[in-house]
Backbone as ProteinMPNN parsed JSONL, in Angstrom:
{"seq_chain_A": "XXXXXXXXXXXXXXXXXXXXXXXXXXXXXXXXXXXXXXXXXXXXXXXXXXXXXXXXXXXXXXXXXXXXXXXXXXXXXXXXXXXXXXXXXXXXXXXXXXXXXXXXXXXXXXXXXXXXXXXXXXXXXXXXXXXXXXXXXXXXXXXXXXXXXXXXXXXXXXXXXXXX", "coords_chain_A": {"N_chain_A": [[117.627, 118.674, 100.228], [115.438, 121.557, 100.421], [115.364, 125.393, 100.312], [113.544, 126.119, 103.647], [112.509, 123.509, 104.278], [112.588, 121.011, 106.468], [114.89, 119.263, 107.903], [113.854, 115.253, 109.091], [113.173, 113.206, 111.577], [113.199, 110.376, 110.576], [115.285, 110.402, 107.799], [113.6, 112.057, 106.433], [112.177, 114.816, 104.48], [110.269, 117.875, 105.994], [108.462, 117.764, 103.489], [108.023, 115.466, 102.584], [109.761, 114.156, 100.979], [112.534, 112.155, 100.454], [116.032, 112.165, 101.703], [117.105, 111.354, 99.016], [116.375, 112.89, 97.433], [113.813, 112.137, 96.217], [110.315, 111.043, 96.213], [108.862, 109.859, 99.346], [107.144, 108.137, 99.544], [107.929, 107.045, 97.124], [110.646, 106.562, 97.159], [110.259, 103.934, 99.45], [108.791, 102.146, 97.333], [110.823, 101.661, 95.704], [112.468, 100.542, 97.157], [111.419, 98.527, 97.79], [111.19, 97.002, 95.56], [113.612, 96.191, 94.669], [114.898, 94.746, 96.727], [116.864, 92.284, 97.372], [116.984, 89.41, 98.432], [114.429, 89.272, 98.14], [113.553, 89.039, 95.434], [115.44, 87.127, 94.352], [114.239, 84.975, 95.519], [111.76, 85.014, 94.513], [112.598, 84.994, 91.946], [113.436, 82.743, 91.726], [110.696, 81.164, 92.071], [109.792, 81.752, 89.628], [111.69, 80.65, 87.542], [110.577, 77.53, 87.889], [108.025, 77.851, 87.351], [108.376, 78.887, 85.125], [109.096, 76.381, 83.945], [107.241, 74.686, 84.467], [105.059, 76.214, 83.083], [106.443, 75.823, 79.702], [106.444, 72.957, 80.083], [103.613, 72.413, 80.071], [102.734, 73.67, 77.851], [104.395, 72.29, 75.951], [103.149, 69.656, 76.342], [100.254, 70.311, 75.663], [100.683, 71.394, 72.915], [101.716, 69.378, 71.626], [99.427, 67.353, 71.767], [97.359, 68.039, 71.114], [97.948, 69.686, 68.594], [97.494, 71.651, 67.899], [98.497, 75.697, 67.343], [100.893, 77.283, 68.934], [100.647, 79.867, 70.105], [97.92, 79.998, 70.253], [97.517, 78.573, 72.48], [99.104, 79.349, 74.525], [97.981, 80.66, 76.725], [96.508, 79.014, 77.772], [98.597, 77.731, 78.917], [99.925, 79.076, 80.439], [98.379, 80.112, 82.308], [98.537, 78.001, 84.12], [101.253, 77.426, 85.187], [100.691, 80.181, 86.622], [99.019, 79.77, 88.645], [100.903, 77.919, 90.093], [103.06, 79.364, 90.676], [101.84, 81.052, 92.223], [101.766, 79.871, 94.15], [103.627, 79.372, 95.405], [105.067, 81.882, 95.669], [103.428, 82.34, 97.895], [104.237, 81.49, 100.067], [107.018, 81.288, 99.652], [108.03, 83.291, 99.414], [106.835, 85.979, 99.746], [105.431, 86.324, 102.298], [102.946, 86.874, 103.326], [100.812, 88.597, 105.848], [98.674, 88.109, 106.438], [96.644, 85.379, 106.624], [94.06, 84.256, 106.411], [91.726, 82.649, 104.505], [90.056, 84.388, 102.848], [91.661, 86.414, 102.635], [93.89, 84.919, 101.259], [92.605, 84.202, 98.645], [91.937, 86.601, 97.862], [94.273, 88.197, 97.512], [94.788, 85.618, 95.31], [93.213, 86.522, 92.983], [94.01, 88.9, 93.283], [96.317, 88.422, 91.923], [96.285, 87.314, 89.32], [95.256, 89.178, 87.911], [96.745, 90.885, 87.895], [99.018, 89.947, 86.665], [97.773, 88.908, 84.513], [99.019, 91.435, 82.532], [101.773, 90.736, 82.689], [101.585, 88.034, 80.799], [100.283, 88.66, 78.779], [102.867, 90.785, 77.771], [104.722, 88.218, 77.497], [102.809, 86.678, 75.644], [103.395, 88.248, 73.415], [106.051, 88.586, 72.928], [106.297, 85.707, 72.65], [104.807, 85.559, 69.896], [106.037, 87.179, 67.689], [108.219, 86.101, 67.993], [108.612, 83.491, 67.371], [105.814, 83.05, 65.314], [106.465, 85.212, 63.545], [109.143, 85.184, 63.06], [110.008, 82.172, 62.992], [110.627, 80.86, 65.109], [111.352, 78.024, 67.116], [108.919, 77.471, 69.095], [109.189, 76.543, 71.733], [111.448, 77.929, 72.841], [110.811, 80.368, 72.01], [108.88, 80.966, 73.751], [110.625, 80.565, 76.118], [111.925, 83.017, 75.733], [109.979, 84.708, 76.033], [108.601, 84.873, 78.628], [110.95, 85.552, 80.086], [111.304, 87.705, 79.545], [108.767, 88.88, 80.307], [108.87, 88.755, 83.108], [110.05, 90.88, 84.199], [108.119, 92.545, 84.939], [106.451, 91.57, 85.694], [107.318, 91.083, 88.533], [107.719, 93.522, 89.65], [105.203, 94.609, 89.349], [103.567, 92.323, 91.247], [105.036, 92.428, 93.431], [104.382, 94.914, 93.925], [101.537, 95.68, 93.651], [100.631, 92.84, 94.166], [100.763, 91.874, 96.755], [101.934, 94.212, 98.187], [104.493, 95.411, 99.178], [105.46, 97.409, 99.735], [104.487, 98.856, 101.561], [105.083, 97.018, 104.022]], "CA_chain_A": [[116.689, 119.506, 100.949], [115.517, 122.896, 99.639], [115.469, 126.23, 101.128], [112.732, 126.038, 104.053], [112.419, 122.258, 104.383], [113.214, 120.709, 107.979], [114.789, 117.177, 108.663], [113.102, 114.63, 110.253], [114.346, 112.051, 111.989], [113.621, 109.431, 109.349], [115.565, 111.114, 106.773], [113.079, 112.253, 104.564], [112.1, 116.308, 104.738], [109.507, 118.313, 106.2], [107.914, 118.117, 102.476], [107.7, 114.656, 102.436], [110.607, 113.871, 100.448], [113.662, 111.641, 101.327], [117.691, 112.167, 101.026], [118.063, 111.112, 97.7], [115.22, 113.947, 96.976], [112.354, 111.63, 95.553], [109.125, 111.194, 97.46], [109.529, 109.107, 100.525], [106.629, 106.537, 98.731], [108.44, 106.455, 96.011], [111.859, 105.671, 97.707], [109.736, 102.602, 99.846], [108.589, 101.216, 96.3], [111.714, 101.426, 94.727], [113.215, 100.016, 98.161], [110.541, 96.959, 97.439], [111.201, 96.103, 94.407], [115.15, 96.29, 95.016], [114.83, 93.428, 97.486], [118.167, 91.473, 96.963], [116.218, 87.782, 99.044], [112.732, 88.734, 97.491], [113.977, 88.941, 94.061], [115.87, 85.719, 93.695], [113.334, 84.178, 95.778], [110.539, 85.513, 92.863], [113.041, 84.494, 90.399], [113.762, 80.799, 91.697], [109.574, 80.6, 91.489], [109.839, 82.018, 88.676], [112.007, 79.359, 87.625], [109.584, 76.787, 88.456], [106.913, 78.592, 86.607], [108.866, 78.442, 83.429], [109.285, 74.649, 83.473], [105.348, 74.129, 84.465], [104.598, 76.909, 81.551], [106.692, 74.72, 79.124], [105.872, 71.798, 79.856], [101.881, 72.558, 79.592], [102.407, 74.306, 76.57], [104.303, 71.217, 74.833], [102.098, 68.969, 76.425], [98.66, 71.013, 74.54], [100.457, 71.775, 71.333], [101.611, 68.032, 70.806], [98.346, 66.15, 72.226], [96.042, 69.164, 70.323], [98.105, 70.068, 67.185], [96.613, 73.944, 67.53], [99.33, 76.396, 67.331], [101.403, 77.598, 70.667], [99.74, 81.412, 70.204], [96.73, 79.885, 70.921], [97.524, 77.834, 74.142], [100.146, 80.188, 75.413], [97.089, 81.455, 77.615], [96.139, 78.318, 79.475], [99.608, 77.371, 80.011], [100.403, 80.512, 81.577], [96.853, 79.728, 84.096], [98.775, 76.567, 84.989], [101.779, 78.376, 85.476], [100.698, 81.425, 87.419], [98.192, 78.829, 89.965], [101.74, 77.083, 90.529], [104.029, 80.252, 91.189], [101.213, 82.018, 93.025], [101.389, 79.003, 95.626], [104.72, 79.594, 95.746], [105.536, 83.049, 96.162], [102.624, 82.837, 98.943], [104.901, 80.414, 101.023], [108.231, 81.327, 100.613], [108.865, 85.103, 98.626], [106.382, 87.248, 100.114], [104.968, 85.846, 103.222], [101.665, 87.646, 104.065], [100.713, 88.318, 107.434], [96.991, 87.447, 106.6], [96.683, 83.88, 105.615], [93.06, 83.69, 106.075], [91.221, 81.906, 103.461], [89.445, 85.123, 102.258], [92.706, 87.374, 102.1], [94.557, 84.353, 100.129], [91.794, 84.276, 97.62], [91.79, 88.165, 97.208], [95.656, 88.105, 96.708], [95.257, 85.155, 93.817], [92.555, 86.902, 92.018], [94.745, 90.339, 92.353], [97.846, 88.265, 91.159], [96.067, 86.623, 88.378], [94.484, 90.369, 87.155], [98.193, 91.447, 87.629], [100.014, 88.538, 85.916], [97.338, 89.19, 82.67], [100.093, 92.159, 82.064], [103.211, 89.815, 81.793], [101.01, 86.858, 80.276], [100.525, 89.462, 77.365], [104.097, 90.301, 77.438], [105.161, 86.782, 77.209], [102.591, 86.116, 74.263], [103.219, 89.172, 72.216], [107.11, 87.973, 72.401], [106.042, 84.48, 71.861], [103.907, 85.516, 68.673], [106.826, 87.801, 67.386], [109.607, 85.279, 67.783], [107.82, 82.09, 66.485], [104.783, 83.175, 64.186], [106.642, 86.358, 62.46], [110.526, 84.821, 63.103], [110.049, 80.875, 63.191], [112.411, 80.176, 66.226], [110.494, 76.848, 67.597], [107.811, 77.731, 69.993], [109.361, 76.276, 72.992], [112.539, 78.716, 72.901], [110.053, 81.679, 72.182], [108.112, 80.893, 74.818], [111.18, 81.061, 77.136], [111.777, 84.202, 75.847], [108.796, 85.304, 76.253], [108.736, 84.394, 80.016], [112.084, 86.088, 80.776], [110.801, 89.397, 79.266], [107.88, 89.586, 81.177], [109.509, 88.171, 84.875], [110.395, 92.024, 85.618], [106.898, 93.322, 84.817], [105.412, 90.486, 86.729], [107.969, 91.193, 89.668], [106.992, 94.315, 90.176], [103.954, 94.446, 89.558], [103.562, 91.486, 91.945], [105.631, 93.456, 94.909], [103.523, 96.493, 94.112], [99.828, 95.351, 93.771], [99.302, 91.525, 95.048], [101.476, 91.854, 98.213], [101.68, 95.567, 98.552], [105.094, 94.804, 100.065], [105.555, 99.268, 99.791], [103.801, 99.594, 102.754], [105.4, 96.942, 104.837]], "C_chain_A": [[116.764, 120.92, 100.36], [115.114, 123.746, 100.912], [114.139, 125.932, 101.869], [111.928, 124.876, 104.49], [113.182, 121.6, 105.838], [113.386, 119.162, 107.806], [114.076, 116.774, 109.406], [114.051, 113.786, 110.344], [114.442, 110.627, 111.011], [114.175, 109.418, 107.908], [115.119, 111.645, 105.55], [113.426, 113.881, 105.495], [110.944, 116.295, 105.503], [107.902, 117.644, 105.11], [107.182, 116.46, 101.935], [108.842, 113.568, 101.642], [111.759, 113.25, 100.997], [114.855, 112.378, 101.114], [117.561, 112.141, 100.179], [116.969, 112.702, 96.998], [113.774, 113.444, 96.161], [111.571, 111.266, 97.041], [109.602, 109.752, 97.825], [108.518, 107.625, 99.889], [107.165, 106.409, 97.464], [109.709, 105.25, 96.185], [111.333, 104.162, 98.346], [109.372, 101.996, 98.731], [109.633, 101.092, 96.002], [112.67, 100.212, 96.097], [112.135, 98.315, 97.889], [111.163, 96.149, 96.507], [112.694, 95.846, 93.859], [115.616, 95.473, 95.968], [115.594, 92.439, 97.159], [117.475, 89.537, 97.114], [115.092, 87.877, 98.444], [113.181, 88.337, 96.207], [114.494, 87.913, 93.769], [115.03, 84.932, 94.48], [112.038, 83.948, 94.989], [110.836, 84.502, 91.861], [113.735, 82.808, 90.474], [111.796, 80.271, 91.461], [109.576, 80.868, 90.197], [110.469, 80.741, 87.341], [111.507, 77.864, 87.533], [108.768, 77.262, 87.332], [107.28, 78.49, 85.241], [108.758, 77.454, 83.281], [108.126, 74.184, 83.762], [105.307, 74.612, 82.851], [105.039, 75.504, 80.482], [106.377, 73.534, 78.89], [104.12, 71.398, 79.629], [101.894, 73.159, 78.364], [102.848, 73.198, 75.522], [103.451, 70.059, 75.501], [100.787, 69.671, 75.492], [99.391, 71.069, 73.362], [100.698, 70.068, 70.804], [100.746, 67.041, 70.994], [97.719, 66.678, 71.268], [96.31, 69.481, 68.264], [98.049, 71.745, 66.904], [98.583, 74.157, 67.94], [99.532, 76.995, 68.915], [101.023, 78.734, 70.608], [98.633, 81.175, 70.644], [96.423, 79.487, 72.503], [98.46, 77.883, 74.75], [98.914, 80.438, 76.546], [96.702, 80.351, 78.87], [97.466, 77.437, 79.699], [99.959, 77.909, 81.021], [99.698, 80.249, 83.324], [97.864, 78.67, 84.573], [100.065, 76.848, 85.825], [101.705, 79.138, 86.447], [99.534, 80.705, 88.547], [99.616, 78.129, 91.197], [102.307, 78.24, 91.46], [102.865, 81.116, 92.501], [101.541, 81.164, 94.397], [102.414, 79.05, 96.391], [105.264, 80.697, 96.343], [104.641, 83.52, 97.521], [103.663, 82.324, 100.075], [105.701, 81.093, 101.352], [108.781, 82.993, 100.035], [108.439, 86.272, 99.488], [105.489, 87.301, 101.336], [103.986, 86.666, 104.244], [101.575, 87.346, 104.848], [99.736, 87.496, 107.701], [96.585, 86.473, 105.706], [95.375, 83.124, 105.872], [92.257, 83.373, 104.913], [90.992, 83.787, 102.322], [90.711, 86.204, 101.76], [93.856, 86.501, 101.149], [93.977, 84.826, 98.572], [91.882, 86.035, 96.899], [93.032, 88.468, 96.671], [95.47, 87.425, 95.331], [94.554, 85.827, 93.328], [93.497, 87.958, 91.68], [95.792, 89.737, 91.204], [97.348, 87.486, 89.319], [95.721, 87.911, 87.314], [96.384, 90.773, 87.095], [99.024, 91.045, 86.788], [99.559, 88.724, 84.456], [98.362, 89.882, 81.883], [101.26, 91.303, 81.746], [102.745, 88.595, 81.183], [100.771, 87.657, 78.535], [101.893, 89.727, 76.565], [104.701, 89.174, 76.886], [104.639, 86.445, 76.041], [102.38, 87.064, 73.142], [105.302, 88.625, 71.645], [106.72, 86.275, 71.43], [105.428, 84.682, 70.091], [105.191, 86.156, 67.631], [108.232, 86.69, 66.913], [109.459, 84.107, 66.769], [106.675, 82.053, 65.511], [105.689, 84.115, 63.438], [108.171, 85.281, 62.24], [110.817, 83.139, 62.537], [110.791, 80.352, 64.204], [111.044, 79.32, 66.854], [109.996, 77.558, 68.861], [107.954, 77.582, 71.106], [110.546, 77.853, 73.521], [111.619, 79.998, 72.934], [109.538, 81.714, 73.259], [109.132, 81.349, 76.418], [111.773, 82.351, 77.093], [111.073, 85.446, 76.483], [108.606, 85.704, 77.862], [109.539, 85.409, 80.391], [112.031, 87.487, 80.651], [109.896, 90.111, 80.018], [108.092, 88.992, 82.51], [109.6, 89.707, 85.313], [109.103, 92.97, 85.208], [105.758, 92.282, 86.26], [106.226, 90.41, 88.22], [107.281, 92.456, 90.083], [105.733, 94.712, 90.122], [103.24, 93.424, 90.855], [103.668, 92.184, 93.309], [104.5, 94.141, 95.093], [102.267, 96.273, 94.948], [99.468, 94.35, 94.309], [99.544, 91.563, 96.133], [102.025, 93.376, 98.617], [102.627, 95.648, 99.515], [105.93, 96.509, 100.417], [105.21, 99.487, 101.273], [104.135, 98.508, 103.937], [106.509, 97.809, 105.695]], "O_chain_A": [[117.792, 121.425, 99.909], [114.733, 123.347, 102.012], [113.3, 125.468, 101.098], [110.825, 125.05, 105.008], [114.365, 121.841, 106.077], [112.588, 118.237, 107.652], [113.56, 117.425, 110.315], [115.111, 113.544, 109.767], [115.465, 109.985, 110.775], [113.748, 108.698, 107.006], [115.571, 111.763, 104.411], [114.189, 114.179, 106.414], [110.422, 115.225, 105.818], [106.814, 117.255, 105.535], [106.212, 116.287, 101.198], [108.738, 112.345, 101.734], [112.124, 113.721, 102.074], [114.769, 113.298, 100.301], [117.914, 113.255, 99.792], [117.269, 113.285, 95.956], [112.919, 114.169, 95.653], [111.897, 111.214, 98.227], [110.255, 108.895, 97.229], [108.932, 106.47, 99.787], [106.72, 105.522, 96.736], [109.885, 104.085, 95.826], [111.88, 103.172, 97.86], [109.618, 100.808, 98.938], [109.752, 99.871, 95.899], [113.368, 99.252, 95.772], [112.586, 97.169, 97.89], [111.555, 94.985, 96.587], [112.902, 95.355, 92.75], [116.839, 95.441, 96.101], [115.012, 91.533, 96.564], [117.497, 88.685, 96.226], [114.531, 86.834, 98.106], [113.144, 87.132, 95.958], [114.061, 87.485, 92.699], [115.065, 83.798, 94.002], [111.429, 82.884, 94.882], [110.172, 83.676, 91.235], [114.266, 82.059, 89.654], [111.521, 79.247, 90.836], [109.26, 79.884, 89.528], [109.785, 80.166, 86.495], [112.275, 77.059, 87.008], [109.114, 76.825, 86.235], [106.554, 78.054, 84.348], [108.169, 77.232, 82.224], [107.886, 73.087, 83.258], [105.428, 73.945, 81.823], [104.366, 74.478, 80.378], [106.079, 73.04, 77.803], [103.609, 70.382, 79.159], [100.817, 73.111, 77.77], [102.189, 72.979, 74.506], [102.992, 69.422, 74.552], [100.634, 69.12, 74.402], [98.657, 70.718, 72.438], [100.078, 69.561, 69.87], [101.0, 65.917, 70.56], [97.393, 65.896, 70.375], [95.58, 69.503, 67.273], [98.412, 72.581, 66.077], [99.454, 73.436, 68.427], [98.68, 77.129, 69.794], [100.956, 78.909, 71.824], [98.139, 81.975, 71.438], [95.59, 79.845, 73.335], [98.9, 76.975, 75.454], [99.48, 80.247, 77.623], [96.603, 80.479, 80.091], [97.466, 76.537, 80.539], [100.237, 77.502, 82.149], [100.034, 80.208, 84.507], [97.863, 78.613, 85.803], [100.059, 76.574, 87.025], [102.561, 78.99, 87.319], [99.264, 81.51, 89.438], [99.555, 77.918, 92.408], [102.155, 78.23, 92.681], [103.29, 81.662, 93.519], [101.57, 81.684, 95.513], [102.436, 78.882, 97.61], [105.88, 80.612, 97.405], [104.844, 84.563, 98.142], [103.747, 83.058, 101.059], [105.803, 81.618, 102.46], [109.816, 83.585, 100.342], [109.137, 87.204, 99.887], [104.776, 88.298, 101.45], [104.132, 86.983, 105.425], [101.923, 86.223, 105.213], [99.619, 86.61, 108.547], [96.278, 86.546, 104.516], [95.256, 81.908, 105.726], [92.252, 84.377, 104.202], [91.675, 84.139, 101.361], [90.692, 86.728, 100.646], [94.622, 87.118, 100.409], [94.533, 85.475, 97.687], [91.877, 86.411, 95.727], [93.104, 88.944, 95.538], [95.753, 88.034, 94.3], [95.374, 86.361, 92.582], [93.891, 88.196, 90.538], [96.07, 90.205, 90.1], [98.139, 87.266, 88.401], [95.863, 87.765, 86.1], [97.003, 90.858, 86.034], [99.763, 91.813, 86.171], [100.291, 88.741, 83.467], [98.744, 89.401, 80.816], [101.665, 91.191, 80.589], [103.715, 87.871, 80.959], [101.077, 87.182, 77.442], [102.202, 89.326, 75.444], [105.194, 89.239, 75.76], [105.396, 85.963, 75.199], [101.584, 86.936, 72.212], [105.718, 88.407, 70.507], [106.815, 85.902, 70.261], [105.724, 83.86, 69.224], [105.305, 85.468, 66.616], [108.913, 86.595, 65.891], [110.032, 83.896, 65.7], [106.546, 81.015, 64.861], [105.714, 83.694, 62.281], [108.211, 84.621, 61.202], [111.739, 82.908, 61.755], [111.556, 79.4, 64.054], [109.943, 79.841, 67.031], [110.78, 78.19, 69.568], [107.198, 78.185, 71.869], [110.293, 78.608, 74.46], [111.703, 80.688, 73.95], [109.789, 82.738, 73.895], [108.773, 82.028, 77.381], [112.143, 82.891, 78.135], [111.352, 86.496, 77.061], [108.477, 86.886, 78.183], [108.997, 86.29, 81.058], [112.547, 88.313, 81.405], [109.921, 91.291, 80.366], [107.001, 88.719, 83.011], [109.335, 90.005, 86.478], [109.268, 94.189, 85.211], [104.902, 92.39, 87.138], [105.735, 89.657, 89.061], [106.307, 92.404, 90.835], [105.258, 95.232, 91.131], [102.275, 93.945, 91.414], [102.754, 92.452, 94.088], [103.75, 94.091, 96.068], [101.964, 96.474, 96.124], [98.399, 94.316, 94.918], [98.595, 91.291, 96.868], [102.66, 93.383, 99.671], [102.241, 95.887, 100.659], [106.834, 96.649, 101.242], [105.759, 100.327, 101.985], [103.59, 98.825, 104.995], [106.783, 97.488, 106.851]]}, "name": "protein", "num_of_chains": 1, "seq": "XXXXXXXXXXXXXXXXXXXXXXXXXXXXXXXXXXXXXXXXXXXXXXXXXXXXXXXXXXXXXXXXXXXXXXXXXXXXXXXXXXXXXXXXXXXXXXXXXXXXXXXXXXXXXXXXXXXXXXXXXXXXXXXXXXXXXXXXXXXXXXXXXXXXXXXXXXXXXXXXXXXX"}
């Protein structure tokens, strides 16, 4: 607290600011996405989500032949349809589970998810097109790199779990 700043009773300041001295929405995001039960509950769908991914990605490259850079993208869709169904259930358990506020969540989480779906296939392209490490292994690279972009991001924007 700085000179001229009054406690409140929820320990931020007058100013808006908490204890630790960062803004009080900052401290509630960082308090989100610091979620000891959400976080391994994310990261057990998450979990899940890898072994769909995978397995849709060597399913398309060995039915198709095309290269895994190409059909990193609709594994991911198969992927991020699975985990979304998941993290609706048991991670992040919206209040409003009418049809129309599901639907507006998957679209956000799917516009959100594009960010670690890039992640994932700029590793993937890096590891296995520039490197050669077999396509499956990149891929779980890939995945594990972008899990804490797609966590928070997730918290932040599809479930806006800041403002519970």
């Amino acid at each position: 607290m700085t000179d001229g700043e009054k406690p409140r009773g929820d320990g931020g300041t007058a100013t808006g600011g908490s204890a630790s001295g960062l803004p009080a929405a900052v401290e509630r995001c960082l308090g989100a996405v610091t979620d000891p039960r959400r976080f391994v509950a994310f990261g057990g769908v998450g979990g899940v989500g890898l072994v769909v991914d995978n397995a849709a990605l060597f399913a398309l490259v060995e039915t198709t032949g095309t290269g895994a850079t190409l059909l990193k993208p609709f594994s991911a869709a198969v992927a991020i349809a699975v985990m979304f169904a998941l993290n609706e259930r048991f991670t992040f358990e919206p209040r409003d589970r009418s049809p129309r506020a599901v639907l507006r969540r998957y679209l956000k989480s799917n516009l959100v998810r594009a960010g670690g779906v890039l992640v994932a296939l700029g590793v993937l392209f890096v590891l296995h097109d520039v490197f050669g490490l077999w396509y499956l292994a990149a891929n779980v690279a890939g995945i594990l790199v972008a899990f804490f972009v797609n966590y928070a991001a997730e918290s932040l924007f599809t479930w806006q779990v800041q403002q519970a």
